[in-house]
Structure formats: C-alpha cells, structure tokens
Residue, then its C-alpha position, 0 to 999 in steps of 0.5 A: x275079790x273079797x278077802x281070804x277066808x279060813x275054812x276048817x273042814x271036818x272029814x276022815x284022815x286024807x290018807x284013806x279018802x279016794x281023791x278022785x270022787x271026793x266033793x269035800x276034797x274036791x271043794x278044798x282044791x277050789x276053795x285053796x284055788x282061790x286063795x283061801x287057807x285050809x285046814x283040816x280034823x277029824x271028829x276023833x280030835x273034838x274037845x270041850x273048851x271053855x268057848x265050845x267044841x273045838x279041835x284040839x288039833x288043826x292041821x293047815x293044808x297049803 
C-alpha cells in the first residue's frame, strides 16, 4: 500500500451539505477510509500569501 496522503477539499461548510448525495462527501469517507488524513475550507477562507493561494485556515477532519 502507498503512504498517507493529505488531501485538502474545498466545499460549502459540512453543516449545510446533504450527506447523503454528496460525491465530495462521499469521496472523503473512502479517502479517510483508506488511511489518508483530510482537511477541509471554503473559497471565503482563500488568502494571498507570498507562495499562492492559500487557506488561511485548515480545518483536519479524522
């Protein structure tokens, strides 16, 4: 098996998403499934840093 990836997924806050017929969701289980660590933002976090785009905040989801 390869090694653990991090896998950063932009969406809308997990609060208002209908977990149920979500793909993005439903990729995240398999992905969290198999051992990879997930985290999470939304396109209202986005900042300009010196090496990019970036979140300003990341939020780990186990």
């Amino acid at each position: 098996m390869s090694s653990p990836l991090n896998v950063a997924v932009q969406m809308d806050p997990l609060e208002h998403i209908n977990i149920d017929g979500d793909s993005t969701f439903a990729m995240m289980l398999e992905a969290q499934a198999r051992g990879h660590a997930l985290f999470v933002y939304e396109v209202g976090s986005m900042a300009l840093g010196e090496g990019g785009t970036e979140p300003e905040e990341w939020r780990e989801h186990r």
